[in-house]
N, CA, C and O atoms as CSV, one atom per row, in Angstrom:
chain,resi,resn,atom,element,x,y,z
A,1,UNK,N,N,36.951,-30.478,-101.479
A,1,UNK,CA,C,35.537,-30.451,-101.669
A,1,UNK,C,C,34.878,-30.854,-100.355
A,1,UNK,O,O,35.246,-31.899,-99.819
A,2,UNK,N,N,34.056,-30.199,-99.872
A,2,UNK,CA,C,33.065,-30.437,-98.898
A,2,UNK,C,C,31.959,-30.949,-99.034
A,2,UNK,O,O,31.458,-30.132,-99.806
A,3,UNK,N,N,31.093,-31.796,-98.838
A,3,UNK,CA,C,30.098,-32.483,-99.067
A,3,UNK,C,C,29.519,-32.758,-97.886
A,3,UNK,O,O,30.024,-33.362,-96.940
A,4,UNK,N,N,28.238,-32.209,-97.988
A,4,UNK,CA,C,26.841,-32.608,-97.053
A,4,UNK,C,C,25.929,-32.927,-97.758
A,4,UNK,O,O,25.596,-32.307,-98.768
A,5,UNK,N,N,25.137,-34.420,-97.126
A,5,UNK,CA,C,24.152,-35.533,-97.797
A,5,UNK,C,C,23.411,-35.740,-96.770
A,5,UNK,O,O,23.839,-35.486,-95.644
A,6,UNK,N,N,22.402,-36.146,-96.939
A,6,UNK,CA,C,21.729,-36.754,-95.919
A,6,UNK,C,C,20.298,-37.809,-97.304
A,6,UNK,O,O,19.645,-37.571,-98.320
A,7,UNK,N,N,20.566,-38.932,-96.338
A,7,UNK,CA,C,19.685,-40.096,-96.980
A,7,UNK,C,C,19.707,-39.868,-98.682
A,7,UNK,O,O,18.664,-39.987,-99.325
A,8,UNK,N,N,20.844,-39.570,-99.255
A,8,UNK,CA,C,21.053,-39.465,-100.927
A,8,UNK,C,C,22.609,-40.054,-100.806
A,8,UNK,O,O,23.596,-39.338,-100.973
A,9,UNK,N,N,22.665,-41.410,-100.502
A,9,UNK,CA,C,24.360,-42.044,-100.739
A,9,UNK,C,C,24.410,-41.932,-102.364
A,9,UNK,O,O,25.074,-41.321,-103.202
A,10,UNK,N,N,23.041,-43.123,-102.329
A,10,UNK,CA,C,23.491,-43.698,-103.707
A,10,UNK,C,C,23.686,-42.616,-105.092
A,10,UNK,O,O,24.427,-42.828,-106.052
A,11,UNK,N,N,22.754,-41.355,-104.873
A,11,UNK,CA,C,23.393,-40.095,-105.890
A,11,UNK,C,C,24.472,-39.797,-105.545
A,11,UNK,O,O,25.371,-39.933,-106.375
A,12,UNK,N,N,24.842,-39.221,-104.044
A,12,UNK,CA,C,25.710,-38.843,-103.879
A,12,UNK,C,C,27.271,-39.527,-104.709
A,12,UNK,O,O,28.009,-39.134,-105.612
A,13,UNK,N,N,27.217,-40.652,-103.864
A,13,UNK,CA,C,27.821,-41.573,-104.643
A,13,UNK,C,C,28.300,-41.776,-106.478
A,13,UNK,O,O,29.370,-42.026,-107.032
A,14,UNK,N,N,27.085,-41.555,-106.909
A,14,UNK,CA,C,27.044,-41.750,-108.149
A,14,UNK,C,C,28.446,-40.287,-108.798
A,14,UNK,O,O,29.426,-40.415,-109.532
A,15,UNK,N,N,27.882,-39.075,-108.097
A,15,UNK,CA,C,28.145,-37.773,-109.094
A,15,UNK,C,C,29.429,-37.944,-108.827
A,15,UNK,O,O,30.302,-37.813,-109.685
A,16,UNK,N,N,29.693,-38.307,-107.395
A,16,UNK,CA,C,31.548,-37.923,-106.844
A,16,UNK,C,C,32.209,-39.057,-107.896
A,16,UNK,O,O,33.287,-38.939,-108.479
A,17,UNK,N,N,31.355,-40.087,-107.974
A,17,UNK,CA,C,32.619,-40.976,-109.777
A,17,UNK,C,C,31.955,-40.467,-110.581
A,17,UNK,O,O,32.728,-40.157,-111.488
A,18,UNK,N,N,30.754,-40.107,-110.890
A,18,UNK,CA,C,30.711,-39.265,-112.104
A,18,UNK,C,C,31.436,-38.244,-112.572
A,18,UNK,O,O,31.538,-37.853,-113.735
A,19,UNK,N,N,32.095,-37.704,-111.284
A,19,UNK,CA,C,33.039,-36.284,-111.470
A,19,UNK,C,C,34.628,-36.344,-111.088
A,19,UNK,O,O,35.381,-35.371,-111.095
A,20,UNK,N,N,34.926,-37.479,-110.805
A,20,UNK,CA,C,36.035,-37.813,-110.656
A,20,UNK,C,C,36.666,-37.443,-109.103
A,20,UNK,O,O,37.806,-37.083,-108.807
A,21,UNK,N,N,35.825,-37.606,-108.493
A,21,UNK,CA,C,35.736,-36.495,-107.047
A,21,UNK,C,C,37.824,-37.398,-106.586
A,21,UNK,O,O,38.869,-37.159,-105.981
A,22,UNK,N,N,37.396,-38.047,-107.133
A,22,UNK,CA,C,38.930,-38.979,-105.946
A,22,UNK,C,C,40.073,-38.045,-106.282
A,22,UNK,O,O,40.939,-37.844,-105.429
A,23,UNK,N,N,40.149,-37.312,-107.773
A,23,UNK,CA,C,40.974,-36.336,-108.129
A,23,UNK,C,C,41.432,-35.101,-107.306
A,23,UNK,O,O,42.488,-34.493,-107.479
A,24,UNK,N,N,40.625,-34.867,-106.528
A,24,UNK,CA,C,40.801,-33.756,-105.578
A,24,UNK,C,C,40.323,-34.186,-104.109
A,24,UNK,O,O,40.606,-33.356,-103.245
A,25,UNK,N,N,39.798,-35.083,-103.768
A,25,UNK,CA,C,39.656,-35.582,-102.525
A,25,UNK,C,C,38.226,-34.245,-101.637
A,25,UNK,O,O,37.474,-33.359,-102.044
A,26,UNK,N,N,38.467,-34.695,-100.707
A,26,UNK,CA,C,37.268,-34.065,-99.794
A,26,UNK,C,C,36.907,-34.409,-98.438
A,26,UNK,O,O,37.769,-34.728,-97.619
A,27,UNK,N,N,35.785,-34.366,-98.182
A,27,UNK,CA,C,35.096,-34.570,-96.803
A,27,UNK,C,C,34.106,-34.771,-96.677
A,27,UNK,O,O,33.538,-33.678,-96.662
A,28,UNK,N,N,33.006,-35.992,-96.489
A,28,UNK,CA,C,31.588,-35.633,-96.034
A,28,UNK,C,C,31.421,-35.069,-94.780
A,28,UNK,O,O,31.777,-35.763,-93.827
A,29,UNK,N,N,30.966,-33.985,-94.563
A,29,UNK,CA,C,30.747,-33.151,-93.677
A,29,UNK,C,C,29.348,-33.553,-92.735
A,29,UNK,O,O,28.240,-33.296,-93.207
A,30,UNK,N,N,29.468,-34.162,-91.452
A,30,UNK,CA,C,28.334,-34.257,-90.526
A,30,UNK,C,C,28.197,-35.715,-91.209
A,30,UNK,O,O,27.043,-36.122,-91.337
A,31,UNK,N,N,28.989,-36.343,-91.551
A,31,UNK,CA,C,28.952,-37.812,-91.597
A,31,UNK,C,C,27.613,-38.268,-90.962
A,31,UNK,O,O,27.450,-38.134,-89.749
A,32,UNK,N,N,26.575,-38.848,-91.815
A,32,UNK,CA,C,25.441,-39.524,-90.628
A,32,UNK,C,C,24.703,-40.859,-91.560
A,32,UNK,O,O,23.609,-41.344,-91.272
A,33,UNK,N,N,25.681,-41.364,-92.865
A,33,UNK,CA,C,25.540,-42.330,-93.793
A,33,UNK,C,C,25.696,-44.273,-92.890
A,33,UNK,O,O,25.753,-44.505,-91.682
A,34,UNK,N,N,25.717,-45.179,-93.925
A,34,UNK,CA,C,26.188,-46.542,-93.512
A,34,UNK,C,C,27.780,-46.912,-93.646
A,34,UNK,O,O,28.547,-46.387,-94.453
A,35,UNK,N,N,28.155,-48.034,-92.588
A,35,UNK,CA,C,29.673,-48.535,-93.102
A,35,UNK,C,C,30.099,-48.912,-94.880
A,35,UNK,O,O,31.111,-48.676,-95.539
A,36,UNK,N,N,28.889,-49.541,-95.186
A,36,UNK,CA,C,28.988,-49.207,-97.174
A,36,UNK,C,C,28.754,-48.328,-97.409
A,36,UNK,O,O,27.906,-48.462,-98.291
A,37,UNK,N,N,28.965,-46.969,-97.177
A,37,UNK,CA,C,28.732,-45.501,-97.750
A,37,UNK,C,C,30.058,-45.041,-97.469
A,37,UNK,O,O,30.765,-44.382,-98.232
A,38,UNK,N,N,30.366,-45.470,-96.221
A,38,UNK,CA,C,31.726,-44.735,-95.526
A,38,UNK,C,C,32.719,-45.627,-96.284
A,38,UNK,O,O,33.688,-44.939,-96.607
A,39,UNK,N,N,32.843,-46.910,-96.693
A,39,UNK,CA,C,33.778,-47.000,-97.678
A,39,UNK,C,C,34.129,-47.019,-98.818
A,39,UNK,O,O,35.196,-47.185,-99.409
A,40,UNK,N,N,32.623,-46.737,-99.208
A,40,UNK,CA,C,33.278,-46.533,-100.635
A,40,UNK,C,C,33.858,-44.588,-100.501
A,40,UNK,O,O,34.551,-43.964,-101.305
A,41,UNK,N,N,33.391,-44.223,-99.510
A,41,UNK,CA,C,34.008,-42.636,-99.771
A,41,UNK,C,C,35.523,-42.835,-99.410
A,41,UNK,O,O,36.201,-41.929,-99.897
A,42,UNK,N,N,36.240,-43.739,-98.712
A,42,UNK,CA,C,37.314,-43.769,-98.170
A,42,UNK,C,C,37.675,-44.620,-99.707
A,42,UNK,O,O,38.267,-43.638,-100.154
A,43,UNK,N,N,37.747,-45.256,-100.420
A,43,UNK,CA,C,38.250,-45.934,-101.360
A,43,UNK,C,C,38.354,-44.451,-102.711
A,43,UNK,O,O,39.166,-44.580,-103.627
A,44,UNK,N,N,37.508,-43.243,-102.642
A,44,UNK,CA,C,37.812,-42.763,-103.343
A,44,UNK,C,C,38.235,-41.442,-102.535
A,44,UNK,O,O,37.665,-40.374,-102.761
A,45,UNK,N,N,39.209,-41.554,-101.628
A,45,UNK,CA,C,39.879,-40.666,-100.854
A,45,UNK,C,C,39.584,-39.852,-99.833
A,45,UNK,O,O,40.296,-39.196,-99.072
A,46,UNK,N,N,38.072,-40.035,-99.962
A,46,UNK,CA,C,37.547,-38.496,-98.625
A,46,UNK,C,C,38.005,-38.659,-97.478
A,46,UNK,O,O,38.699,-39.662,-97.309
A,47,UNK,N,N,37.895,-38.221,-96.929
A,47,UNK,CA,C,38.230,-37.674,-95.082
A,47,UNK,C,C,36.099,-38.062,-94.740
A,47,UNK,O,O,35.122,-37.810,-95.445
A,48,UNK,N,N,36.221,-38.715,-93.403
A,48,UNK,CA,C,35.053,-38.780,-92.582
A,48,UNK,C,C,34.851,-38.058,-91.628
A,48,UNK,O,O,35.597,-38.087,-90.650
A,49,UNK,N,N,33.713,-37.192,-91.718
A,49,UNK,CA,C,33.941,-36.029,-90.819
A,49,UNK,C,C,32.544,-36.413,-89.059
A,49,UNK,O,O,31.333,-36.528,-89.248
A,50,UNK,N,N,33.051,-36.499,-87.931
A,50,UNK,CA,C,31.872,-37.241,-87.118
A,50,UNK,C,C,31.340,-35.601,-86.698
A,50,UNK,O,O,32.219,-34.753,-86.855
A,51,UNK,N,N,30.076,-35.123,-86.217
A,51,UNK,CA,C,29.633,-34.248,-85.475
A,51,UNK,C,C,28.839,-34.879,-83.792
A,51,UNK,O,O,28.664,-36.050,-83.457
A,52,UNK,N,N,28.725,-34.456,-83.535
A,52,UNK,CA,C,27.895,-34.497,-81.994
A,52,UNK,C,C,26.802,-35.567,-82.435
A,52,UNK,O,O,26.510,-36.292,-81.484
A,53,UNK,N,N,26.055,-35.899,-83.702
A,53,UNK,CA,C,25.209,-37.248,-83.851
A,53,UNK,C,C,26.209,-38.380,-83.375
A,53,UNK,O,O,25.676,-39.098,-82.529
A,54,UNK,N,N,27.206,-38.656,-83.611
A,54,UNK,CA,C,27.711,-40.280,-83.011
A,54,UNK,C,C,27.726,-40.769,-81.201
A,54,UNK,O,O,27.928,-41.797,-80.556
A,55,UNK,N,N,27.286,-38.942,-80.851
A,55,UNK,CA,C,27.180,-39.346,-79.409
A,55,UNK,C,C,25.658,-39.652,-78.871
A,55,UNK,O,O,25.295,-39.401,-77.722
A,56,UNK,N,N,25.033,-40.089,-79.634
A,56,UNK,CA,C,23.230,-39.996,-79.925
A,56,UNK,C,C,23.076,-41.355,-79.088
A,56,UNK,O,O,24.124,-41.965,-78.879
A,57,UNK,N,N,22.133,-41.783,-78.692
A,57,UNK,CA,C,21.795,-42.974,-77.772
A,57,UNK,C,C,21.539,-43.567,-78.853
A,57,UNK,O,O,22.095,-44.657,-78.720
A,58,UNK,N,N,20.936,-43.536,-80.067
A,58,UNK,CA,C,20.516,-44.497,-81.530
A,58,UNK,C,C,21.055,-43.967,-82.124
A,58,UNK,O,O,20.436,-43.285,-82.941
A,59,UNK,N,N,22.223,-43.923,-82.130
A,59,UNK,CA,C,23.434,-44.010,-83.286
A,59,UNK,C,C,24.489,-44.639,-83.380
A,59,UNK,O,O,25.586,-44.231,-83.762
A,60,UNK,N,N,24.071,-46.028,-82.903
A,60,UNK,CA,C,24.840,-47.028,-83.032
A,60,UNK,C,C,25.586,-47.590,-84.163
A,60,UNK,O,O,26.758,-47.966,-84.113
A,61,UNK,N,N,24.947,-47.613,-85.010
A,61,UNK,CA,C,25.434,-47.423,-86.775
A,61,UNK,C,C,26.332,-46.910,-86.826
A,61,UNK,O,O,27.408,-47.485,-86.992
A,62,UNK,N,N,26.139,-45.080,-86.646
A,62,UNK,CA,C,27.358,-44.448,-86.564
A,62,UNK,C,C,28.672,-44.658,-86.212
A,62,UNK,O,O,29.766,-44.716,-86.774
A,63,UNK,N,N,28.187,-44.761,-85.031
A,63,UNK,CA,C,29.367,-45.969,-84.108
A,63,UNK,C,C,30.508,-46.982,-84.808
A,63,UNK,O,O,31.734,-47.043,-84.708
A,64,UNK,N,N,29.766,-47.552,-85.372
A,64,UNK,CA,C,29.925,-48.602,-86.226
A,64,UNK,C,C,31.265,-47.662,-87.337
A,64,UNK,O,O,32.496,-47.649,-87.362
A,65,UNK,N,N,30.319,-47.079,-88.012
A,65,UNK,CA,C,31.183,-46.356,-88.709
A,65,UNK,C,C,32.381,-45.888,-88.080
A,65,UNK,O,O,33.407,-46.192,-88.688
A,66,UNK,N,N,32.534,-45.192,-86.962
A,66,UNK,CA,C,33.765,-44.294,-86.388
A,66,UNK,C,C,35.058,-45.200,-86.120
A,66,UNK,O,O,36.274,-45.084,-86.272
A,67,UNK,N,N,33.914,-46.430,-85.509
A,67,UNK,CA,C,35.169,-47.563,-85.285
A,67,UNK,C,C,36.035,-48.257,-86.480
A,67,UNK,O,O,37.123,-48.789,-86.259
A,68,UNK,N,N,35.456,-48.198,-87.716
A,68,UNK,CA,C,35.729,-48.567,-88.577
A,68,UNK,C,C,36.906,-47.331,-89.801
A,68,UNK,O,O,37.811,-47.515,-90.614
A,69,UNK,N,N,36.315,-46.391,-89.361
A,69,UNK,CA,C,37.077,-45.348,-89.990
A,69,UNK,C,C,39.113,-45.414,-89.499
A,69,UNK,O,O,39.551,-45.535,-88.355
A,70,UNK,N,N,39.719,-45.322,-90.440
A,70,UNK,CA,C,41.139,-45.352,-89.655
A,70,UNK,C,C,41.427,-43.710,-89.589
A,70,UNK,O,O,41.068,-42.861,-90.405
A,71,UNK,N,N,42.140,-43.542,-88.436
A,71,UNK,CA,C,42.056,-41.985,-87.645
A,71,UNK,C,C,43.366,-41.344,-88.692
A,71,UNK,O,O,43.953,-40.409,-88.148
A,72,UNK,N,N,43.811,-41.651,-89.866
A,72,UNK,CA,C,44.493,-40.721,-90.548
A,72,UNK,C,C,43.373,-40.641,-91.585
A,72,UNK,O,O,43.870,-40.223,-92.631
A,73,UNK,N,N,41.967,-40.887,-91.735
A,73,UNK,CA,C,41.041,-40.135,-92.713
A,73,UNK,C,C,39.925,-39.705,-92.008
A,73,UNK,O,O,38.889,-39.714,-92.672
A,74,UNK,N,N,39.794,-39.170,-90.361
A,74,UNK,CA,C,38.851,-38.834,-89.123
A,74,UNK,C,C,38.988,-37.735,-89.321
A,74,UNK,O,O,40.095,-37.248,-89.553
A,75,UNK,N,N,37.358,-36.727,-89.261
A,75,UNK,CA,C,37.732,-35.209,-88.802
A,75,UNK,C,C,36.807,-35.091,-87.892
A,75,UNK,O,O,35.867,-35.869,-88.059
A,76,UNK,N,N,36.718,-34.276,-86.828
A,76,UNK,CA,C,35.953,-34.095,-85.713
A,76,UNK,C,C,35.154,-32.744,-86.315
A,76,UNK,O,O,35.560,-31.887,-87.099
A,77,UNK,N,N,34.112,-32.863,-85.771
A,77,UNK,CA,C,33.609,-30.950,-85.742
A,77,UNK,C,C,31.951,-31.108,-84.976
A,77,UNK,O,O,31.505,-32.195,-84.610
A,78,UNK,N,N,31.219,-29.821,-84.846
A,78,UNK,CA,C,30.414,-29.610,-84.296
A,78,UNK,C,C,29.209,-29.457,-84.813
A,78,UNK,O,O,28.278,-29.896,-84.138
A,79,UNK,N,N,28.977,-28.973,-85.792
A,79,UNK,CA,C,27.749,-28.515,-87.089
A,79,UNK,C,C,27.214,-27.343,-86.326
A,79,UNK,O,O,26.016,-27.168,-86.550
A,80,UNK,N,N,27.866,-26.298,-85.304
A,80,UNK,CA,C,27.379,-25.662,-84.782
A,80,UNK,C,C,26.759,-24.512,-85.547
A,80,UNK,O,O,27.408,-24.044,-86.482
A,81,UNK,N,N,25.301,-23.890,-85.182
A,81,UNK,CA,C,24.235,-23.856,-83.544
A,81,UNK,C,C,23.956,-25.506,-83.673
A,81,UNK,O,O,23.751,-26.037,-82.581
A,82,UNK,N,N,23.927,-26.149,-84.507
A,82,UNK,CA,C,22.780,-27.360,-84.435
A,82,UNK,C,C,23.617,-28.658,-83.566
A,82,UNK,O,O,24.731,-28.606,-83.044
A,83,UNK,N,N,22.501,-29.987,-83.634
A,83,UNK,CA,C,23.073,-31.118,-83.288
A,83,UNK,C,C,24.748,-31.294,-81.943
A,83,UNK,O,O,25.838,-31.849,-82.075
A,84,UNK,N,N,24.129,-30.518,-80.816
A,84,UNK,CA,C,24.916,-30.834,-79.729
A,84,UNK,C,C,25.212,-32.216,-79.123
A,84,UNK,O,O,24.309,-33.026,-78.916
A,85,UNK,N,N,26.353,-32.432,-78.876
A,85,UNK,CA,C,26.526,-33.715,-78.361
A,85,UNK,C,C,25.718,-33.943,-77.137
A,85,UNK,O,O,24.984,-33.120,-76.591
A,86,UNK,N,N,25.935,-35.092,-76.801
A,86,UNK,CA,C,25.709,-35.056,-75.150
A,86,UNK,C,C,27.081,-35.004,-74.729
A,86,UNK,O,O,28.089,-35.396,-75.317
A,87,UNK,N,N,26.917,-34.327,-73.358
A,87,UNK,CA,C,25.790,-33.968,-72.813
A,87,UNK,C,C,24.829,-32.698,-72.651
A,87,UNK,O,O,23.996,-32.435,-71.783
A,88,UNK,N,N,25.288,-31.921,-73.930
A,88,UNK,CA,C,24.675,-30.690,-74.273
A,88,UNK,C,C,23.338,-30.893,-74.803
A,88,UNK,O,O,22.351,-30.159,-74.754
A,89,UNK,N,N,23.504,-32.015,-75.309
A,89,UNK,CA,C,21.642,-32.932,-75.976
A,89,UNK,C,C,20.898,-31.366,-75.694
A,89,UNK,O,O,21.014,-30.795,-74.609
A,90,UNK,N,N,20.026,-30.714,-77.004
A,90,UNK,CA,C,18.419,-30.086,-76.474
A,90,UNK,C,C,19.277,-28.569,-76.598
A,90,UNK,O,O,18.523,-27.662,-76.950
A,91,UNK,N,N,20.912,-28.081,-76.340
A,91,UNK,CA,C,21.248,-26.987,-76.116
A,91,UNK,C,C,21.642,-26.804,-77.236
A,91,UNK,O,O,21.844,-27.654,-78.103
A,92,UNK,N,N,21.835,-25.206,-77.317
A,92,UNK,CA,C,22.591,-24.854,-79.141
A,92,UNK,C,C,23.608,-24.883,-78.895
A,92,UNK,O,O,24.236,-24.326,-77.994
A,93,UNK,N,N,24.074,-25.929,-80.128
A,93,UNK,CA,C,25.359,-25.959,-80.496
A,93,UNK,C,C,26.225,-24.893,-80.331
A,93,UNK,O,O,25.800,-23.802,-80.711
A,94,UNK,N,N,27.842,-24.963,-79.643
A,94,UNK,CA,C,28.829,-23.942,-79.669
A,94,UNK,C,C,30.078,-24.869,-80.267
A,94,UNK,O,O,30.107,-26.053,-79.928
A,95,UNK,N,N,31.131,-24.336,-81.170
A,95,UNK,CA,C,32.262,-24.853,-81.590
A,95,UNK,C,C,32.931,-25.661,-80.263
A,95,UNK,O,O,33.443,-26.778,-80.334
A,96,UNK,N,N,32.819,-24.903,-79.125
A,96,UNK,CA,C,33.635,-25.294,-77.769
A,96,UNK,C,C,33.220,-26.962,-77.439
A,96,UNK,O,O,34.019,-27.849,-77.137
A,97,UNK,N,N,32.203,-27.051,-77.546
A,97,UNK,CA,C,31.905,-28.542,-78.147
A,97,UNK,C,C,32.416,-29.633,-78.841
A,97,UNK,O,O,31.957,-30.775,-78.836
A,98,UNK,N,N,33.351,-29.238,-79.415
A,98,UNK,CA,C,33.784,-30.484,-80.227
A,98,UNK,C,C,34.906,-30.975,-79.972
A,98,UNK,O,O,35.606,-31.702,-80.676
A,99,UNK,N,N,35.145,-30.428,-78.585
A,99,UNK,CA,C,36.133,-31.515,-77.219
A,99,UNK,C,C,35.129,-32.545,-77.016
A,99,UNK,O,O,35.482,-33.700,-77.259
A,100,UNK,N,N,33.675,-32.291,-76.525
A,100,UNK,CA,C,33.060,-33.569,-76.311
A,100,UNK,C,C,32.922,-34.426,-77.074
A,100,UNK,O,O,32.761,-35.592,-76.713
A,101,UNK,N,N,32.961,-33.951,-78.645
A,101,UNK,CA,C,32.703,-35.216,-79.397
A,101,UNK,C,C,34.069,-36.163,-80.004
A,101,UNK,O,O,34.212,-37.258,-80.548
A,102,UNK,N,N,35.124,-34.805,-79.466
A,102,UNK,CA,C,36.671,-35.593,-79.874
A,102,UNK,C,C,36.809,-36.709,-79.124
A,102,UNK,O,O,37.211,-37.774,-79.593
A,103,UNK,N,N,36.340,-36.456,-77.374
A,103,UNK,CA,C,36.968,-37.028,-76.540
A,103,UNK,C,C,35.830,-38.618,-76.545
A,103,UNK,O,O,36.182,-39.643,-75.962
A,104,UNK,N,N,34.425,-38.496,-77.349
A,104,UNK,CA,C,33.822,-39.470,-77.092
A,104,UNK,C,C,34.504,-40.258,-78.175
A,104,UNK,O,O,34.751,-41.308,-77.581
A,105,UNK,N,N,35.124,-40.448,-79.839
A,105,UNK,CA,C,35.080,-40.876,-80.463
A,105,UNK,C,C,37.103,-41.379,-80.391
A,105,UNK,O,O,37.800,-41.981,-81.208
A,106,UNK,N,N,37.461,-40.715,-78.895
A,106,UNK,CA,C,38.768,-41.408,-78.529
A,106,UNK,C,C,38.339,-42.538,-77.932
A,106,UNK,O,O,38.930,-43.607,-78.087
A,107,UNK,N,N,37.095,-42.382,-77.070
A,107,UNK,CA,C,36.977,-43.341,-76.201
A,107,UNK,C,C,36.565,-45.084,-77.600
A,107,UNK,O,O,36.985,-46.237,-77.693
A,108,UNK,N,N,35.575,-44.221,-78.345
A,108,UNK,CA,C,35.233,-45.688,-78.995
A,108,UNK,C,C,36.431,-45.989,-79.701
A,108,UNK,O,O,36.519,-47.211,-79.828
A,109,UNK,N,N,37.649,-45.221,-80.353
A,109,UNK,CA,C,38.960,-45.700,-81.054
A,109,UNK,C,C,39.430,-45.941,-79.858
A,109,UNK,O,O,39.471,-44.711,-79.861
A,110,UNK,N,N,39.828,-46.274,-78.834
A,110,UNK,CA,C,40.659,-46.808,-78.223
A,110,UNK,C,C,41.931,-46.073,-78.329
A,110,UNK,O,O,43.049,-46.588,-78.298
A,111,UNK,N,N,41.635,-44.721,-78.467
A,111,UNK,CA,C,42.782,-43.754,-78.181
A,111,UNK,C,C,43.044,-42.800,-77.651
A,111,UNK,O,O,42.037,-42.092,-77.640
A,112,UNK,N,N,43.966,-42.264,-77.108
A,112,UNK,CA,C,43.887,-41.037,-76.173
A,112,UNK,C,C,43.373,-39.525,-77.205
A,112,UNK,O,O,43.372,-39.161,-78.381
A,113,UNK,N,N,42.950,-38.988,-75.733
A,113,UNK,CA,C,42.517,-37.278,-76.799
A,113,UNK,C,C,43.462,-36.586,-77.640
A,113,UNK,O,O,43.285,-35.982,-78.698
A,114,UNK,N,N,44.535,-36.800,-76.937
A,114,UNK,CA,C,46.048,-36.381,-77.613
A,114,UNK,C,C,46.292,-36.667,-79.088
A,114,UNK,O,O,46.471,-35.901,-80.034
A,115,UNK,N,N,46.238,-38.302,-78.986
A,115,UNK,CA,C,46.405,-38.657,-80.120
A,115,UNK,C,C,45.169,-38.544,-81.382
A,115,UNK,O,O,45.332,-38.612,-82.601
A,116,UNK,N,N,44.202,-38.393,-80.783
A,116,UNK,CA,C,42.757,-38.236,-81.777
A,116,UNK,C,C,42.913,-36.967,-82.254
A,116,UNK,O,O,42.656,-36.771,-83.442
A,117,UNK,N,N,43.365,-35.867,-81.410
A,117,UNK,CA,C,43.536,-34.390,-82.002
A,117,UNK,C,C,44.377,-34.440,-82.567
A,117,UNK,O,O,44.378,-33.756,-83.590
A,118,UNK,N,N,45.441,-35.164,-82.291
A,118,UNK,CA,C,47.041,-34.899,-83.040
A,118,UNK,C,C,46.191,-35.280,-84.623
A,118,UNK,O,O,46.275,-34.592,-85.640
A,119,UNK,N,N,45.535,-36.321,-84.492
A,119,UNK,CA,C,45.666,-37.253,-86.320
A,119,UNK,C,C,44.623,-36.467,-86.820
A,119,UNK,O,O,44.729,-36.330,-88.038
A,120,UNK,N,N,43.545,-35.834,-86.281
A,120,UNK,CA,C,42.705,-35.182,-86.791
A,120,UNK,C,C,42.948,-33.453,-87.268
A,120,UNK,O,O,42.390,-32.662,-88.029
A,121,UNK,N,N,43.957,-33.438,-86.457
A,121,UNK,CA,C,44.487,-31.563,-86.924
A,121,UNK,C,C,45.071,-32.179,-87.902
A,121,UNK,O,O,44.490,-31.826,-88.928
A,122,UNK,N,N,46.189,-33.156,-88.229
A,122,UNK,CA,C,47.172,-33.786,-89.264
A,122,UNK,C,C,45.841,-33.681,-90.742
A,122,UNK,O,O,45.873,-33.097,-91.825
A,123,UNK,N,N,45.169,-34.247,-90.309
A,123,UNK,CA,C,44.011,-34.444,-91.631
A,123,UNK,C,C,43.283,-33.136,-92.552
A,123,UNK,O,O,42.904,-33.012,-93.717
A,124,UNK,N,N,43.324,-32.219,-91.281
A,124,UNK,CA,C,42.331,-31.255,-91.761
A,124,UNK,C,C,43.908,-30.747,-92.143
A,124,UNK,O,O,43.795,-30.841,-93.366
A,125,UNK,N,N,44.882,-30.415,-91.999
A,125,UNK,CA,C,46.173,-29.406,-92.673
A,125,UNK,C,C,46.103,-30.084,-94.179
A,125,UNK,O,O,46.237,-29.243,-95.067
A,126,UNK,N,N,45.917,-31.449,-94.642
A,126,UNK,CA,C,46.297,-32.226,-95.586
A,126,UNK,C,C,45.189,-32.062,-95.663
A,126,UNK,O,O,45.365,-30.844,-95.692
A,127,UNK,N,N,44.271,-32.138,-95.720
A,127,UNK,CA,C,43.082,-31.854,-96.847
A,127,UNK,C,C,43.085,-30.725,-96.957
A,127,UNK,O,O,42.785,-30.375,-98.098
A,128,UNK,N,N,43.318,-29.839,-96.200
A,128,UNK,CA,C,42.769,-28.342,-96.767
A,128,UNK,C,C,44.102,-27.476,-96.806
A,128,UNK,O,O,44.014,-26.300,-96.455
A,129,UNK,N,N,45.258,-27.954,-97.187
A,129,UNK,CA,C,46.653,-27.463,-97.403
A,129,UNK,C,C,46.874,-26.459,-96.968
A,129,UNK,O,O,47.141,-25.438,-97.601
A,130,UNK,N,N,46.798,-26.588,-95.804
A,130,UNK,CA,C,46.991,-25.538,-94.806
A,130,UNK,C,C,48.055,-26.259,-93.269
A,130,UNK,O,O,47.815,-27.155,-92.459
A,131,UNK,N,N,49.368,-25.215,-93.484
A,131,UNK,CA,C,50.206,-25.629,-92.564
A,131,UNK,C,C,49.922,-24.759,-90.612
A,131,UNK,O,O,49.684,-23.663,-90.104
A,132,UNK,N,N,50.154,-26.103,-90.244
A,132,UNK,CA,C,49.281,-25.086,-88.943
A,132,UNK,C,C,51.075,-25.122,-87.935
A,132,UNK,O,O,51.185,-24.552,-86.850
């Protein structure tokens, strides 16, 4: 299941145990919620997905979140045309992009690009049962 929210946790929240969402697991897609949003989605299995917002000058929060996320439930992506990282800031989004936001959210995990792509391709095969 894929899931995009913006400023609706607490519904959001509500329907995925209303519906048993942990049964099949998922993704919030373009992640841009709080560290109490991001865990209760990790307590009922999702994958955290970051886009080009965590590289935002006021998205420190976010931040917050990425560091907190453990990199076997991390997915990287772009939300492309929209929301370019920096230093693309202001340009339309291209997929080719989401080296910049891999390589910024190695830097705040304290891990190499290698290993951020390695755990993040690992995630997206296991959520979306697909052998790469």
């Amino acid at each position: 299941m894929i899931v995009h929210t913006r400023d609706a946790r607490d519904d959001t929240l509500a329907i995925l145990r209303e519906e048993n969402a942990q049964d099949c697991g998922g993704v919030l897609h373009c992640f841009t919620e709080d560290l109490p949003t991001a865990k209760a989605l990790l307590d009922l299995g999702f994958y955290i997905s970051f886009s080009g917002i965590v590289t935002f000058r006021n998205a420190e929060p976010l931040r917050e979140v990425a560091r907190y996320v453990p990199l076997d439930r991390m997915l990287v992506e772009t939300d492309s045309p929209y929301l370019a990282p920096v230093p693309h800031r202001g340009k339309e989004n291209q997929p080719a992009y989401v080296r910049d936001v891999a390589e910024y959210l190695a830097v705040l995990k304290g891990v190499s690009l290698e290993n951020l792509a390695q755990a993040t391709t690992a995630n997206f095969s296991r959520l979306f049962h697909i052998e790469l």
